[in-house]
DODRENDO-789388 format. One record per residue (C-alpha): residue number from 1; x, y, z. Coordinates in steps of 0.02 Angstrom, whole numbers, plus 50000, padded with zeros to 5 digits. Last residue first. Example, Ala and Ser with C-alpha at 12.3 -4.5 7.8 and 13.67 -1.06 7.14 Angstrom:
# DODRENDO-789388
{nr:2	u:50684	v:49947	w:50357} .
{nr:1	u:50615	v:49775	w:50390} .
//
This chain:
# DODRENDO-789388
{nr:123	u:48511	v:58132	w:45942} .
{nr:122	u:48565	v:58178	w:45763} .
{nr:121	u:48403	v:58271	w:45691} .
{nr:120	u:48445	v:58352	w:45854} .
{nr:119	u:48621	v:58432	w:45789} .
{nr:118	u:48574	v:58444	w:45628} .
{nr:117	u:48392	v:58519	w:45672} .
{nr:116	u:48496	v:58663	w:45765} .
{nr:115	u:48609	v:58706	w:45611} .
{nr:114	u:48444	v:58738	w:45507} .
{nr:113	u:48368	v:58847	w:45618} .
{nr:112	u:48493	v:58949	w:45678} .
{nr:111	u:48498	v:58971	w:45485} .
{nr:110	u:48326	v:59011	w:45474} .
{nr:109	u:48338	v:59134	w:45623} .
{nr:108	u:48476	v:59225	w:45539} .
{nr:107	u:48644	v:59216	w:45563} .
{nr:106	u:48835	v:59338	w:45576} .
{nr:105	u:48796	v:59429	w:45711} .
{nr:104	u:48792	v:59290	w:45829} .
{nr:103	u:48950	v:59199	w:45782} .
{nr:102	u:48910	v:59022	w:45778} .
{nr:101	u:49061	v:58899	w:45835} .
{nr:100	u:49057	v:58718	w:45823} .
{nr:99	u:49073	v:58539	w:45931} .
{nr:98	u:49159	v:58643	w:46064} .
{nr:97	u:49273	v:58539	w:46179} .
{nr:96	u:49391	v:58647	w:46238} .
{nr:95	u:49505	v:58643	w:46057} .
{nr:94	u:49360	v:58700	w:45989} .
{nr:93	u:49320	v:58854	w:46103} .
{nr:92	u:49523	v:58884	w:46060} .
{nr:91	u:49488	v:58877	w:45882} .
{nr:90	u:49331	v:59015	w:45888} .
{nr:89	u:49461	v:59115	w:45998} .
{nr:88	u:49585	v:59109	w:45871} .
{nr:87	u:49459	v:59150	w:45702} .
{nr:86	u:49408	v:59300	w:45808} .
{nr:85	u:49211	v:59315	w:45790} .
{nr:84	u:49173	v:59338	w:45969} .
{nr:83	u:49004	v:59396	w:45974} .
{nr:82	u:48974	v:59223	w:46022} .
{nr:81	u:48857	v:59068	w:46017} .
{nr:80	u:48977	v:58914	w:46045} .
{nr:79	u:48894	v:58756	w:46020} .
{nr:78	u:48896	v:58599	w:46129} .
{nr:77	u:48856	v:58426	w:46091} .
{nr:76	u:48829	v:58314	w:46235} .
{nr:75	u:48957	v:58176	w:46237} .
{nr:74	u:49071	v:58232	w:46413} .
{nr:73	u:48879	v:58271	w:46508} .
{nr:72	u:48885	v:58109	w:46602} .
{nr:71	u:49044	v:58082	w:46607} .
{nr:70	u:49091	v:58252	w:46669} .
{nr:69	u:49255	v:58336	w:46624} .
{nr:68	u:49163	v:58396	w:46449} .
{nr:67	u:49035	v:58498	w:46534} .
{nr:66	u:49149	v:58565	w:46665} .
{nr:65	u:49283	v:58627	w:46495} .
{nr:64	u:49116	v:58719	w:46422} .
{nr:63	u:49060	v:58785	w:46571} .
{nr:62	u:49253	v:58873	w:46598} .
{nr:61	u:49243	v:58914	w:46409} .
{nr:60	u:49090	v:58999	w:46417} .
{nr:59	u:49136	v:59119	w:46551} .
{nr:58	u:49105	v:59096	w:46744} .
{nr:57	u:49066	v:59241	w:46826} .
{nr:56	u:48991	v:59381	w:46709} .
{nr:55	u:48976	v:59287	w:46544} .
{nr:54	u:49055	v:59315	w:46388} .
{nr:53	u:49064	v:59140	w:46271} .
{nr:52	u:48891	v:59102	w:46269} .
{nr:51	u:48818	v:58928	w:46256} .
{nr:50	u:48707	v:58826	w:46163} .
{nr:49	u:48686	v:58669	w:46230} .
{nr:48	u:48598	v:58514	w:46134} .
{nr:47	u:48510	v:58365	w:46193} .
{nr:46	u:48527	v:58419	w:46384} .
{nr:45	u:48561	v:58324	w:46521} .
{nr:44	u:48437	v:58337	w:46661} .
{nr:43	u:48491	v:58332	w:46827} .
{nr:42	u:48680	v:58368	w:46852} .
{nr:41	u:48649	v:58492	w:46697} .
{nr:40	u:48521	v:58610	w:46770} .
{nr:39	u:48666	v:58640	w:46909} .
{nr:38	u:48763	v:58674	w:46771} .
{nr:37	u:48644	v:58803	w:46686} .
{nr:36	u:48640	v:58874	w:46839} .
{nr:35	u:48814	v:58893	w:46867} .
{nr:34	u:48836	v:58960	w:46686} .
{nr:33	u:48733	v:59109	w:46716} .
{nr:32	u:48581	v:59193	w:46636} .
{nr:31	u:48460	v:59017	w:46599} .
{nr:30	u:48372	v:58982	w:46444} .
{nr:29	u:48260	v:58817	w:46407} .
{nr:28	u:48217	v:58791	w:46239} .
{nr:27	u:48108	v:58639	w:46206} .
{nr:26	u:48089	v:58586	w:46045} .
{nr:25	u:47952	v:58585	w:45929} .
{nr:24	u:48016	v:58711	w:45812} .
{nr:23	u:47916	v:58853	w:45877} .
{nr:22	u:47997	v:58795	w:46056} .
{nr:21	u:48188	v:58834	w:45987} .
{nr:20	u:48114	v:58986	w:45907} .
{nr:19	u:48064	v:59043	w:46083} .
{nr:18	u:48229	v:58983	w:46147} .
{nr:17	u:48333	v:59079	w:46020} .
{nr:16	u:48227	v:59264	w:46071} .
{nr:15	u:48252	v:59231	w:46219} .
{nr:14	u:48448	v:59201	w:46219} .
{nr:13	u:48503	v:59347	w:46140} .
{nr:12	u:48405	v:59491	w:46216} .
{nr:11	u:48424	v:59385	w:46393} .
{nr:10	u:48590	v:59422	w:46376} .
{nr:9	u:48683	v:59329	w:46511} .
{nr:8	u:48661	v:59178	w:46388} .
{nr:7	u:48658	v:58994	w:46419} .
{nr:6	u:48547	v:58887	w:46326} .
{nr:5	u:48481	v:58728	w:46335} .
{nr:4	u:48387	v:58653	w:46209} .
{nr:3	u:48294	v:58490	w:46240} .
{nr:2	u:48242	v:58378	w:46100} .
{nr:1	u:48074	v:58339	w:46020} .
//
């Protein structure tokens, strides 16, 4: 069983993802803001975060480049789940860290599905 985190100021998104997350075995834990997800972070790291590019506050980007400044958190993998589906602005979440890019639109649950047991079938 690994630990999902993710971080979504859509809760219309992100429930829906954590409730397959726990379905799967796994636990899915959802918070609205980057901050809190962060302050989640200095406690408990993660096995996977999945993470929202658009976010009132602190984007995605600006979680994703804290994530990877901290030791700690630096080798926890990190996807990108965005309506974003700009080829440039999937390269630039790369180039900050992101270990992939899912555009939101563009899956189904069995492919979330699938792409989050490689990335905890790895852990």
């Amino acid at each position: 069983m690994g630990t999902v985190l993710i971080v979504d100021d859509n809760a219309d998104a992100a429930r829906p993802l954590a409730v397959l997350m726990r379905h799967m075995g796994h636990q899915g834990l959802y918070f609205d803001s980057g901050e809190k997800a962060l302050g989640f972070i200095k406690d408990t790291l993660p096995d996977l975060i999945v993470l929202d590019a658009m976010m009132p506050g602190m984007d995605g980007i600006e979680v994703l480049r804290r994530v990877r400044s901290d030791p700690r958190s630096a080798g926890v993998p990190v996807v990108m789940f965005s309506a974003i589906g700009e080829a440039a602005y999937q390269a630039h979440a790369r180039r900050h860290g992101a270990n992939d890019y899912w555009v939101k639109a563009s899956l189904s649950l069995e492919d979330l599905r699938q792409k989050v047991s490689g990335y905890l079938d790895r852990s």
